[in-house]
C-alpha positions in Angstrom: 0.0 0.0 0.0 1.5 3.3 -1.1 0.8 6.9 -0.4 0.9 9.9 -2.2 1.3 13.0 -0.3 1.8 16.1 -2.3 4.9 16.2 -4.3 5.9 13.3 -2.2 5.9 9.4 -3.0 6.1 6.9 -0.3 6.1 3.3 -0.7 4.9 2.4 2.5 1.9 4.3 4.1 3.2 4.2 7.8 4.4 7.3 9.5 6.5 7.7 13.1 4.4 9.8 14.9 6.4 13.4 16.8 7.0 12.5 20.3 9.2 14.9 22.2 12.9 13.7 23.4 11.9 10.3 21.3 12.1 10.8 17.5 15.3 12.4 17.6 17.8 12.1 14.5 19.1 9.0 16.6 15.3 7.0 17.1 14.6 7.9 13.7 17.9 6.0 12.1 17.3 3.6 14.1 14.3 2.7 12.8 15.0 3.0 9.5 18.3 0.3 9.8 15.8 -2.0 11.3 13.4 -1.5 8.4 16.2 -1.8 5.8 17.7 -4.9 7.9 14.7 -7.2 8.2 12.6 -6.0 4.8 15.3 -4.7 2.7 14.1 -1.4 2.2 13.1 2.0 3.9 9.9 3.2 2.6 7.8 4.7 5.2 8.1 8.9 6.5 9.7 9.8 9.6 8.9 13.0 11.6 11.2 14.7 13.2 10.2 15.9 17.4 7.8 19.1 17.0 9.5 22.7 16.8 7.5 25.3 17.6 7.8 27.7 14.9 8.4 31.2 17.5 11.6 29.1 18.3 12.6 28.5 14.9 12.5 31.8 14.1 14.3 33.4 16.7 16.7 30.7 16.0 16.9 29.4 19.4 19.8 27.1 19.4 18.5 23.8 20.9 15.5 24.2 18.1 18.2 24.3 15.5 19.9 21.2 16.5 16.6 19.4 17.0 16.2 19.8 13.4 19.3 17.8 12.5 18.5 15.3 9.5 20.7 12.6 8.5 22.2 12.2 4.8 20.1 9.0 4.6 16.9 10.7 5.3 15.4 11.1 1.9 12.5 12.9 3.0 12.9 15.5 5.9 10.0 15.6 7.3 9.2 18.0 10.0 6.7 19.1 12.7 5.7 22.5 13.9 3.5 23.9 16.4 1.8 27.0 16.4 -0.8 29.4 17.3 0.0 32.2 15.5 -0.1 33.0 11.5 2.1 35.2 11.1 5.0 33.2 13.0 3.4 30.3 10.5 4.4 31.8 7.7 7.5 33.0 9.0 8.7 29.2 10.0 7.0 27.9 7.1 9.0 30.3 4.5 12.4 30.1 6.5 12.4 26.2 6.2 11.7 26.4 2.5 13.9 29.1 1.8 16.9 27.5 3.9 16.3 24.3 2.7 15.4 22.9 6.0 13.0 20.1 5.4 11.1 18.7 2.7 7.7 18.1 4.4 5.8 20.3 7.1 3.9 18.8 9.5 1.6 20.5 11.9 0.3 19.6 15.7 -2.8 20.4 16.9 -3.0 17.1 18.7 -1.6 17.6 21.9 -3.6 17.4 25.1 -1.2 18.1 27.7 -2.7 20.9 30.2 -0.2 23.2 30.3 -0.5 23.6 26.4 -4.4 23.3 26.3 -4.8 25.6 29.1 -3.0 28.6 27.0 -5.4 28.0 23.4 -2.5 25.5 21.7 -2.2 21.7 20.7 -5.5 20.6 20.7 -7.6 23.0 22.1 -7.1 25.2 19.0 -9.3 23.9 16.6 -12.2 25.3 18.2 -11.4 28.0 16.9 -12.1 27.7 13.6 -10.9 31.0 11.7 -7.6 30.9 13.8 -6.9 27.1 12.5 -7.6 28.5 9.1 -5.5 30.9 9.1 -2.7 29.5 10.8 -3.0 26.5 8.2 -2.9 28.7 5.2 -0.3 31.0 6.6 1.8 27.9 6.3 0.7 26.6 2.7 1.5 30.1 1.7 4.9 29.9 3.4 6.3 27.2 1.2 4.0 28.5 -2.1 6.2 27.8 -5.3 8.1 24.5 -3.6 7.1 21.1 -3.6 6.8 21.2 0.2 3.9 19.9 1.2 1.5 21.2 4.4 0.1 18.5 6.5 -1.8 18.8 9.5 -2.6 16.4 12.3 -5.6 16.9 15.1 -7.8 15.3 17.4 -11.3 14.5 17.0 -12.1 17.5 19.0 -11.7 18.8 22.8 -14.5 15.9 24.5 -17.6 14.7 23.1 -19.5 17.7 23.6 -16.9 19.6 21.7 -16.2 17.3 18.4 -14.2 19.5 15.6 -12.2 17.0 13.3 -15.2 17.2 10.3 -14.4 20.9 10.4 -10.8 20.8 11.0 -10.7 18.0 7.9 -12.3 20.6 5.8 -10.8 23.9 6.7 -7.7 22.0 6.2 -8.3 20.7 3.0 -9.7 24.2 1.9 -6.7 25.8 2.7 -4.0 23.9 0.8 -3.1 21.1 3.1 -2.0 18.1 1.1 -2.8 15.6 3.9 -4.8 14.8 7.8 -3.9 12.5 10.1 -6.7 12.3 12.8 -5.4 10.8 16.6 -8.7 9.4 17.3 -9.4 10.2 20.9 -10.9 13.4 22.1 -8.3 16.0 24.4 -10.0 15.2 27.4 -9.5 11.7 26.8 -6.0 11.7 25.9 -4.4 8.2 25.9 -6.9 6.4 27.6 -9.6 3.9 26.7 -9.7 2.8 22.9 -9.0 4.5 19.8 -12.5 5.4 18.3 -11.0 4.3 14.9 -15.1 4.8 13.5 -14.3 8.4 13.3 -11.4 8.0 11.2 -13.9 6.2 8.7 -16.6 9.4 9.1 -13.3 11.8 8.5 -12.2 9.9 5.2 -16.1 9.7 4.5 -16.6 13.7 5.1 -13.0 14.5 3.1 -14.1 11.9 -0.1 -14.9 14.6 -2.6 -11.4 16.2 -1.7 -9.2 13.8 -2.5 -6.6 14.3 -0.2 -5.2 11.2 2.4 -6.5 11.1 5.5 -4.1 8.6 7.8 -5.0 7.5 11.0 -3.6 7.4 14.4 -4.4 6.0 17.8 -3.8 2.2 19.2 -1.5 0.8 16.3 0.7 -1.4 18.7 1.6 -4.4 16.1 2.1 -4.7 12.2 -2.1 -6.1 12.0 -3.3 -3.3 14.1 -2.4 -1.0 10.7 -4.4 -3.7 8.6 -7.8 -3.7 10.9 -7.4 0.2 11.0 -7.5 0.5 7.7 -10.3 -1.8 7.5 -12.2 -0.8 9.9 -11.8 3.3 8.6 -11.1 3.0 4.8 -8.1 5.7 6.1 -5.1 6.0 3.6 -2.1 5.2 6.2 -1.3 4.7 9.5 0.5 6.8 12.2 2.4 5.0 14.6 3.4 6.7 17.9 3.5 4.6 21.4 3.4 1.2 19.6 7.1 1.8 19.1 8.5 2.7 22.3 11.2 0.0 23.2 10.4 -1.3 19.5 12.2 0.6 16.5 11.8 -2.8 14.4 8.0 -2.0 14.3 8.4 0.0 11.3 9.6 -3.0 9.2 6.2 -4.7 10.1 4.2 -2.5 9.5 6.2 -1.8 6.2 5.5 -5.8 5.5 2.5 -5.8 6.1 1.4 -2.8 4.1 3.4 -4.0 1.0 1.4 -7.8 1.6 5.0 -9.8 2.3 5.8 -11.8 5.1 6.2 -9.8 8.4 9.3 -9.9 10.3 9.7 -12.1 13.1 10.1 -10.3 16.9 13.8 -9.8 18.2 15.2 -12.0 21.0 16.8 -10.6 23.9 20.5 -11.2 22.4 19.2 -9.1 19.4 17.6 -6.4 21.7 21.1 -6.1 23.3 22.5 -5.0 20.3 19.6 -2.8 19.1 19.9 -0.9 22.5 23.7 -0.5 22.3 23.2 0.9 18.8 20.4 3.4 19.9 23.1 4.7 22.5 25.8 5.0 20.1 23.5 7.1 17.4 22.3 9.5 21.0 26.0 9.8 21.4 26.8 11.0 18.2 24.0 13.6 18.5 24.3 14.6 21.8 27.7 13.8 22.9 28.5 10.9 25.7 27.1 12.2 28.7 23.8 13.6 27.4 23.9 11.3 25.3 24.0 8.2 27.6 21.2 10.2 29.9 18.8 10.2 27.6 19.1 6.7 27.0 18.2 5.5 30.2 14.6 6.3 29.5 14.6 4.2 26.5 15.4 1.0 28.9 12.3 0.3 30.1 10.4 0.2 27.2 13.1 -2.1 25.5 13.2 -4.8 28.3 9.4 -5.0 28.7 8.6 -8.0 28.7 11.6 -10.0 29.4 12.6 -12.0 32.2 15.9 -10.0 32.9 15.2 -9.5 36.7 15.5 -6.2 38.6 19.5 -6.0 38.6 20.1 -5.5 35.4 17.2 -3.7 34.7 18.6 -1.2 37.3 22.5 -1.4 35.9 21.1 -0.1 33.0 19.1 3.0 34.4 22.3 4.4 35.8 24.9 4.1 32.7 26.4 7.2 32.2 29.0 5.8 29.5 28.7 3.8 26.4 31.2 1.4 28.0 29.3 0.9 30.9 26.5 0.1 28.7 28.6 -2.8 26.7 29.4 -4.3 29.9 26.0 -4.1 31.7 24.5 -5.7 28.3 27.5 -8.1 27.4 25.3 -11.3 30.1 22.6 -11.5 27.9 23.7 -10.9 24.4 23.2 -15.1 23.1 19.6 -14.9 25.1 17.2 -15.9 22.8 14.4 -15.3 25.0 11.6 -13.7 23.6 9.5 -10.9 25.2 5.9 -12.0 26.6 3.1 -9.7 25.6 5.7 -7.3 23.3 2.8 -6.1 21.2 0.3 -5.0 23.6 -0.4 -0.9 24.7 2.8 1.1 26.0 3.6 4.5 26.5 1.1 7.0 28.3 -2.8 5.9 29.1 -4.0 7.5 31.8 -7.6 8.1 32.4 -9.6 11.1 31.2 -9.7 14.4 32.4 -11.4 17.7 32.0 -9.8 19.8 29.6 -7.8 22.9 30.7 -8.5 25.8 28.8 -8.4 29.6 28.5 -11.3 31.2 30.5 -14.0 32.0 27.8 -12.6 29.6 25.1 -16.1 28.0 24.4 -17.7 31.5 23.6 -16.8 32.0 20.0 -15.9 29.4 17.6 -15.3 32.1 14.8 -12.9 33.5 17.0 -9.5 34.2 15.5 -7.8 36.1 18.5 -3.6 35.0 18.7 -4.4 33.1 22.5 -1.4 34.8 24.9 1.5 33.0 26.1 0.5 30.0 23.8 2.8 30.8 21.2 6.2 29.0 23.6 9.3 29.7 22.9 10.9 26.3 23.9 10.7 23.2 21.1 10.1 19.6 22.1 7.1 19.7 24.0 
């Protein structure tokens, strides 16, 4: 299964999903030497974390180094928050005219309070004329490239609040060239199911458009992308949590899009390796010690699943070298023990919650008032 976004060709519809202090320039070559290892190819799209586009402007310096890209990433696809138009277009035009990416991805998905509660992630498409304008502001950053606009959302803030029809159609009327709807509500956030229905009633709603609509929300093995698909009639999947601790997802999911034989799961003596090589790419990036501190978060999520014991799972917590590292993992390199329950939900769940928003938010859909403060100045979430 292939997809078509814009100007751009890919021959797997799967997508990695923006999640901050994850899909760094490290997770994301990761994931693509595992999809090249066990398929043989690299054909899905791979988003960088999110920058917020104030940041990028002002060139604050960790923003700039967030949007390192490999010279094996043949599409450079980036994500941008916003709230504001007129930085929009200023982001949008500085990464075309600089040659910083070749795709533009925007987030109005996120339901964490402290962004809701300011008007941003996604809170903002309430607001109807302010998405609007913020989404063309963007397609008329990049006008005369073949960069292409996409925009991701939620279906709305709860159930009494549903926007994604509108946000589908504003988007499309405005230029973008692709939606990707997470399929929970903001005041539901990770919790419960995916309502993968309303990915179906999105595509249904966006039909006479033409333009993709992928999904997102509860794809934790290569056959949840299948039944999604199924189930919604969506164009391509976005994967997110499913491949926490997993960067060999990807060639799965690219197997089983493209109908061949999907990838067996990685023993522990393979994982070893994997997790060494994820440390080694962080080092690169981020130099040893930063480097070898972010990676202890990564540990968790690797190991889940296999009968390691509490030691080692607290040797590796506390490497702070990638020598350390080789030693802690160098007991269990020939394991082939496999990992019970690998494929089922990780990452955050949580249980719902009332939405935090701006006092008088709910007053005026048509409202396109900048919200204050939401426009941060920090990238990464």
């Amino acid at each position: 299964m292939t997809l078509k976004i814009g100007a751009l060709s890919l021959d797997s519809a799967v997508a990695l999903a923006p999640m901050a202090g994850v899909t760094n320039i490290a997770f994301r070559t990761l994931c693509r030497e595992q999809e090249l290892e066990r398929t043989g190819t690299v054909s899905g799209l791979y988003i960088c974390e999110m920058i917020t586009a104030r940041a990028l402007v002002h060139r604050n310096e960790k923003t700039l180094h967030m949007t390192t890209f490999g010279p094996q990433e043949d599409v450079r696809s980036l994500q941008l928050y916003t709230v504001d138009p007129e930085y929009t277009f200023k982001a949008a035009k500085m990464i075309a005219d600089e040659g910083i990416a070749d795709h533009i991805d925007m987030n109005f998905g996120c339901p964490v309070p402290k962004v809701t509660k300011r008007g941003g992630g996604s809170a903002l498409p309430y607001k109807r004329r302010l998405f609007g304008n913020i989404i063309a502001a963007a397609v008329k950053g990049v006008e005369g490239t073949n960069i292409p606009v996409t925009v991701k959302f939620r279906m709305g803030i709860d159930h009494d609040h549903l926007t994604h029809l509108d946000a589908g159609r504003i988007a499309a009327e405005e230029g973008a060239a692709a939606v990707t709807l997470h399929a929970r509500t903001a005041a539901e956030r990770y919790s419960g199911d995916a309502h993968w229905d309303e990915i179906g009633k999105l595509k249904e709603h966006l039909a006479h458009t033409g333009i993709p609509v992928l999904g997102n929300g509860d794809i934790f093995k290569p056959t949840d992308a299948i039944d999604m698909i199924k189930a919604s009639g969506c164009d391509g999947v976005v994967v997110g949590r499913g491949c926490l601790g997993r960067p060999w997802l990807f060639a799965g999911l690219s197997a089983a899009m493209r109908g061949k034989e999907i990838p067996p799961e990685p023993t522990l003596g393979e994982v070893t390796r994997i997790i060494y090589r994820h440390a080694e790419l962080l080092v690169e990036h981020e130099g040893e010690t930063k480097g070898c501190r972010d990676m202890r978060k990564h540990m968790g999520w690797y190991l889940r699943g296999f009968p390691v014991g509490g030691d080692f799972r607290g040797a590796l917590a506390r490497i702070s070298t990638l020598r350390e590292l080789k030693e802690a993992l160098a007991p269990w390199e020939d394991s082939e023990a496999l990992a019970e329950d690998s494929d089922s939900a990780r990452g955050r769940q949580g249980s719902p919650a009332k939405v935090s928003l701006p006092e008088g938010w709910l007053d005026d859909p048509q409202d396109a008032t900048v919200p204050e403060g939401a426009e941060i100045m920090h990238s990464g979430g």
